[in-house]
N, C-alpha and C positions, 0 to 999 in steps of 0.2 A: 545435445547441449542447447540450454536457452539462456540469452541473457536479457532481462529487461532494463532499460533506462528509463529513468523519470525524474521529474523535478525542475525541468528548465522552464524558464520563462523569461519573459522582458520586464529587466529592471533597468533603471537609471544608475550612472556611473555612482560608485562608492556604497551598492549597496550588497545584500548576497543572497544567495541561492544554495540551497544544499539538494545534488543528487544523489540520486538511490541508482544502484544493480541489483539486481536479484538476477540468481542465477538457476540453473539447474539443469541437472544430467551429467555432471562431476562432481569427486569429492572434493567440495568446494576448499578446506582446509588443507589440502594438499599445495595448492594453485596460490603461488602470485598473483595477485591481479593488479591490472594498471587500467589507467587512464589514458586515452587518446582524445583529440580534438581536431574537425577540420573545417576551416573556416571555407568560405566561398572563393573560390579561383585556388586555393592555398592545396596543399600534402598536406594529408593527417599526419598530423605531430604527436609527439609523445606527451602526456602531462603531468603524470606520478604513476607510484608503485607502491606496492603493500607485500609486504612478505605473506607468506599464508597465514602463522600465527601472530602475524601483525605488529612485529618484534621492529621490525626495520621498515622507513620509511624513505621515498626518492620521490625529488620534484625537479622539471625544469627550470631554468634559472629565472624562466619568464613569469613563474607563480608561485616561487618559493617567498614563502613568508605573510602571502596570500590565503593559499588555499594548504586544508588538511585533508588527506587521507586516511579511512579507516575501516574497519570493518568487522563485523558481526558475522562468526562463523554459526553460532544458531542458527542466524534468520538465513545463512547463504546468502546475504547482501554486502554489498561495497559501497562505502557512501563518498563524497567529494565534498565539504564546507567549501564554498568560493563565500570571499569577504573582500572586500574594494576592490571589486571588480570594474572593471576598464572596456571601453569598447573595442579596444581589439581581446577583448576577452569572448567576443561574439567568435559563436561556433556552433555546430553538429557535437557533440561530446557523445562517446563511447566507452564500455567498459569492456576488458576482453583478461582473458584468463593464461599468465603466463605462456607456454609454448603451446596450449594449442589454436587453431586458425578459426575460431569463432569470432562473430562480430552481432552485438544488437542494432534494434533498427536504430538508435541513438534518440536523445534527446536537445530541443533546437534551446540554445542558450543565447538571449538579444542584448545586448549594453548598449543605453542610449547615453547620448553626452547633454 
């Protein structure tokens, strides 16, 4: 199993970023996949979910109505839209594949004020 993150960078508060997963070594379409994030000093927190065929969506309450989840079972990718984005939006962001115990090297995401 590989997952790659990409996408983050430093932006100033209220603006957005959209991350990429790519995955591979599962059948990607079988697998929920979710979002995790962990800031510095903080637990990695949970941040949305995608059903496999993309049917059902879960966010926590901290980035609901922020941020989209979706994804493209062709490409085996997971993306994340972040949209007014906040500085405690700063994190490590990860993507990881319902039950099993993989994790990528993550993507660093900056919000400045």
């Amino acid at each position: 199993v590989q997952l790659v993150e990409s996408g983050g960078g430093s932006v100033q508060a209220g603006g957005s970023l959209r991350l990429s997963c790519a995955a591979s070594g599962f059948i990607f379409s079988r697998y929920a996949m979710s979002w995790y994030r962990q800031a510095p000093g903080k637990e990695r927190e949970w941040v949305a979910l995608i059903s496999g065929a993309g049917g059902t969506t879960n966010y926590a309450n901290s980035v609901k109505g922020r941020f989209t989840i979706s994804r493209d079972n062709a490409k085996n990718t997971v993306y994340l839209q972040m949209n007014s984005l906040k500085p405690e939006d700063t994190a490590v962001y990860y993507c990881k594949p319902g039950s099993l115990d993989y994790w990528g090297q993550g993507t660093q995401v900056t919000v400045s004020s």
